[in-house]
NUDREN-58762 format. One record per atom (N, C-alpha, C): residue in one letter; x, y, z. Coordinates in steps of 0.001 Angstrom, whole numbers, plus 524288, in hexadecimal, padded with zeros to 5 digits. Layout:
AXYZ...
***
This chain:
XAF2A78B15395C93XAEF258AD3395AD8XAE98B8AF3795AC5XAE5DB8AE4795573XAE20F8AE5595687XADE438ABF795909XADA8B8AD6C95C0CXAD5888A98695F3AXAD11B8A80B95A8BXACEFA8A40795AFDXACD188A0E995876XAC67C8A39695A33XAC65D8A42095EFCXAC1EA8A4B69635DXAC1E78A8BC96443XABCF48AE3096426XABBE18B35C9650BXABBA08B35E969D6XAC0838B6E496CC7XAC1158B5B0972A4XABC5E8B700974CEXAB9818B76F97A99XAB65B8BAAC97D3AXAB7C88BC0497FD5XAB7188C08898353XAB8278C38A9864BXAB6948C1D798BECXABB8F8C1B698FDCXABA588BF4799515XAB5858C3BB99774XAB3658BF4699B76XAAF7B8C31B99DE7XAB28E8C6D79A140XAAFBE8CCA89A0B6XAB14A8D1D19A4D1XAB0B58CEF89AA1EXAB42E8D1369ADC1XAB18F8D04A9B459XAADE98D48A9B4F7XAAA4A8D2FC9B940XAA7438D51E9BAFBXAA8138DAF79BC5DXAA6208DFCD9BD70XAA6678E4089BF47XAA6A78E3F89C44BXAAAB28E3689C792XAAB808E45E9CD7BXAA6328E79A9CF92XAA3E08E7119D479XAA0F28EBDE9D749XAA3B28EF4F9DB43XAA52E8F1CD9D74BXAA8608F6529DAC8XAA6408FB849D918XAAA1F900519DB17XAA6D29040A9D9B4XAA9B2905BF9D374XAA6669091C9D02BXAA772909E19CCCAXAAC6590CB99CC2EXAB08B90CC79C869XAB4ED90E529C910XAB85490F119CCA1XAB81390B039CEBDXABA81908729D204XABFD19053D9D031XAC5B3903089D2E2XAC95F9026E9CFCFXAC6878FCD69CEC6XAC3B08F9029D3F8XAC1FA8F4A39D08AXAC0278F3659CD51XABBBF8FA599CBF4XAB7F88F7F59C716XABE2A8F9DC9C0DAXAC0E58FD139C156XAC6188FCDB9BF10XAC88E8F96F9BCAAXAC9FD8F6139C20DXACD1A8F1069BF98XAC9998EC829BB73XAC5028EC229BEF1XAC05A8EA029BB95XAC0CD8EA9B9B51CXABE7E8F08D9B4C5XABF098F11B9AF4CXAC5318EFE19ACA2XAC97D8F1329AF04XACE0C8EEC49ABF3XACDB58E9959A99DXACB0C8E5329AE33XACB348E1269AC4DXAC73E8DEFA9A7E7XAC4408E1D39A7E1XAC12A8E24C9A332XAC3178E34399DF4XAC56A8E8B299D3DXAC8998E9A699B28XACD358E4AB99738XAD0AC8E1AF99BB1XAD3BE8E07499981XAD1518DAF8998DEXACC6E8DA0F9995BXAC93D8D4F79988EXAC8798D53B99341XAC59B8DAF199181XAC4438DBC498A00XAC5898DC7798681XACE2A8DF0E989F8XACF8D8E1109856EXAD36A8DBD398457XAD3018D81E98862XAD47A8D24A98908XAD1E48CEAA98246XACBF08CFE198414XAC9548CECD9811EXACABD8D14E97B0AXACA6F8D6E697AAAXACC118D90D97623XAD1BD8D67E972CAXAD49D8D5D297781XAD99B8D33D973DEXAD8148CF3397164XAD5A78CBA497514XAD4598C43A971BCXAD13D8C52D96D8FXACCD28C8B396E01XACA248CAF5968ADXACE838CC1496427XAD12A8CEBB96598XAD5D08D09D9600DXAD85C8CC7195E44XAD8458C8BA961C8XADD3A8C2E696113XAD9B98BFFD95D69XAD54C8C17995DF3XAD0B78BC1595C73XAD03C8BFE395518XACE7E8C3AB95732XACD968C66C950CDXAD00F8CDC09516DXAD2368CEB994E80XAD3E98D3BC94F50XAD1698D8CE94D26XACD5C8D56494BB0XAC9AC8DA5F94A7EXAC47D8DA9594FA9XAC59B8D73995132XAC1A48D64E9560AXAC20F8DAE0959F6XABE8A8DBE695CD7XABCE08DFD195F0AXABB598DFA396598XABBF98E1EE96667XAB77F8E0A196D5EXAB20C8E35896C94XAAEA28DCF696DA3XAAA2D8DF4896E62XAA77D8E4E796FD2XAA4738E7FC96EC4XAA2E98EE7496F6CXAA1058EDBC975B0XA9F7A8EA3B977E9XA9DAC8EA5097D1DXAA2F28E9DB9801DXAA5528E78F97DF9XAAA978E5DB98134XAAED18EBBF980F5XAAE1A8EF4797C78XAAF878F33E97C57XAAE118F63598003XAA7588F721980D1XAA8188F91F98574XAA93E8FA0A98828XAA8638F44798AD0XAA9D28F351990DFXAAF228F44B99130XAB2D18F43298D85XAB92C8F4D798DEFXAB8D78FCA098D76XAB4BD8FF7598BFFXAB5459041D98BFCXAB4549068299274XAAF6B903CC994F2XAB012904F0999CBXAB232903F299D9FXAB6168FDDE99D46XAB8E58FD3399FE4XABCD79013E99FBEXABFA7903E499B1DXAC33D9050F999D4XAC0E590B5599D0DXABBED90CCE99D89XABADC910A69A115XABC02911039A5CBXAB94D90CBF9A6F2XABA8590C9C9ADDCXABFD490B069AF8DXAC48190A4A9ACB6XAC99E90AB79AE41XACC129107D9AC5DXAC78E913209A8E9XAC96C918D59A710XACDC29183B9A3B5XACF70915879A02BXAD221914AD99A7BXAD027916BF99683XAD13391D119987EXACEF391F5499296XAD0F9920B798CCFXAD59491E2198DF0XAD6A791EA2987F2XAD508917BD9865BXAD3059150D98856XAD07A90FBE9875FXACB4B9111798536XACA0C9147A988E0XAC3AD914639885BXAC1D4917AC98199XAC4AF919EA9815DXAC53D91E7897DE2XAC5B891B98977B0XACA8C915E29782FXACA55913E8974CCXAC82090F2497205XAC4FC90DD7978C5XAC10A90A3D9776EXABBA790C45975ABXABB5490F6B977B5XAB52F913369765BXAB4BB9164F96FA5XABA9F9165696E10XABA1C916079683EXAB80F9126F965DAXABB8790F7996723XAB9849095A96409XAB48F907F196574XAB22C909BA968E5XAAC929078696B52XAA87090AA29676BXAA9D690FE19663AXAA5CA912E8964C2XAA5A49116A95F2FXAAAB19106995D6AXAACAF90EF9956B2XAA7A8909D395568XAA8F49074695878XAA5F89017C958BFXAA1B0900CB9587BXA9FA79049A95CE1XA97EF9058E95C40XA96899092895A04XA98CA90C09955DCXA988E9102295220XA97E790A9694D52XA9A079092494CA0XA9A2F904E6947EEXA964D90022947BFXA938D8FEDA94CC9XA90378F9EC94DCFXA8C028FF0694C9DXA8C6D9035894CC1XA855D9073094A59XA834A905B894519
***
């Protein structure tokens, strides 16, 4: 079914204060993670040419760092560079 309504994206949780790479700050970013690419699906449901925001790319590139998913990072950082190569 299509959505009528351009989903938004739930808010991230906060960044734990722990130490950096740490497994809490870890799990953290997972849930981030499966918060945008949460988000990314309802985007595709709503329009399928729709996209995730370039900021939201980011943040899904460094999350995808700090759990060390580098064949993630590798294929998000294509699409990232493709993207702000084309907004020049």
């Amino acid at each position: 079914t299509l959505q009528s309504i351009k989903p938004k994206r739930r808010r991230l949780p906060a960044r734990p204060r722990v130490k950096s790479g740490s497994n809490a700050e870890v799990e953290w970013a997972k849930k981030c993670i499966e918060i945008i690419l949460e988000y990314e699906n309802a985007l595709k449901l709503y329009d399928k040419e729709a996209r995730l925001p370039l900021p939201d790319l980011e943040k899904l590139v460094g999350y995808y760092e700090l759990c060390g998913e580098d064949k993630k990072i590798s294929e998000r950082n294509c699409e990232l560079k493709e993207r702000k190569s084309k907004r020049k």
